[in-house]
N, C-alpha and C positions, 0 to 999 in steps of 0.2 A: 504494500500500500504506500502511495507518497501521500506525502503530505506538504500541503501550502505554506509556506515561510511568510507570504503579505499577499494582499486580498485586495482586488480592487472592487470599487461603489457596483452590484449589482451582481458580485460572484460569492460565491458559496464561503460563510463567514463573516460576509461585509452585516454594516446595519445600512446599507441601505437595498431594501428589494433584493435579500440574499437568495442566491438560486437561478435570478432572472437569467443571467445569461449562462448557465448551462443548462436550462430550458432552451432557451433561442439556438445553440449550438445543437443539444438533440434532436430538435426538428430540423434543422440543416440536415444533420445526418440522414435522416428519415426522406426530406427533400432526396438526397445525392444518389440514394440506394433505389428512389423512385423512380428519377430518372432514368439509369441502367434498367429498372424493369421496364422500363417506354421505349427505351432503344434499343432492347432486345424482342419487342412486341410483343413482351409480357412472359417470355422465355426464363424462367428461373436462372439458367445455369447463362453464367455471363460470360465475356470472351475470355475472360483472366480464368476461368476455372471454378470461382467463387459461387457457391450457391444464394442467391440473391435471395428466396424464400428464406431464408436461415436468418439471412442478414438482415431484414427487414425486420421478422421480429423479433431480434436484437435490438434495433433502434427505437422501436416502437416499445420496447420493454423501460429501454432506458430514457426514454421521454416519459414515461408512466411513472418513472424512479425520479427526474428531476421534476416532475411537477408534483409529485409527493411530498418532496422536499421543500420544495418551494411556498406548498401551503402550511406546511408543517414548523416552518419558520418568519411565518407572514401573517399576522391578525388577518383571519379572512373569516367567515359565515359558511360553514362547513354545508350546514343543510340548505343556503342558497347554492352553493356551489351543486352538490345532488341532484337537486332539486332542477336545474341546467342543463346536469347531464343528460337526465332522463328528459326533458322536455325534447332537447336535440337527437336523444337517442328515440325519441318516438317519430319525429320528423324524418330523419332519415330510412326508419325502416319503411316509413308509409312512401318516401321518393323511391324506393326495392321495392316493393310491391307493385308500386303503379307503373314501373321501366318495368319488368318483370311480365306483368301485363300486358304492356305493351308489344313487349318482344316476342309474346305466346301467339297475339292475336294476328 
């Protein structure tokens, strides 16, 4: 494990908005690993040999880790925040259903 010697405004440590930017750097990741799944036409196994399925949710894992963190060390409204998800998590199911639909008919 390493560890940070000094911290700067917005990284894991700091007091201000600790976490935020290794949130914005996991989703980069998540971003770089998508891209290679678009340029392989959604091809798992990329040209380097790397399984891109694998890798993806890796980064997805570790954006779920930095935004745990992030609320975990941030005054936030836990059950606003749930309460969010699932709002957005019912919208997007019901945007799968209706492509989905679509796509049958």
């Amino acid at each position: 494990i390493l560890f940070m010697k000094k911290c700067g405004d917005f990284s894991i440590g700091s007091s201000v908005w600790p976490g935020l930017s290794k949130v914005i750097e996991e989703c980069g990741e998540v971003v770089q690993v998508g891209g290679k799944l678009i340029a392989t036409g959604g091809n798992d196994q990329h040209y380097d040999g790397s399984d891109l399925r694998c890798r993806l949710m890796d980064e997805l894992a570790d954006v779920s880790a930095a935004i745990q963190y992030m609320l975990a060390h941030n005054t936030y409204d836990w059950r606003a925040f749930e309460d969010r998800i699932q709002t957005k998590l019912q919208l997007f199911n019901l945007w799968h259903d209706e492509n989905v639909t679509n796509v049958e008919s």
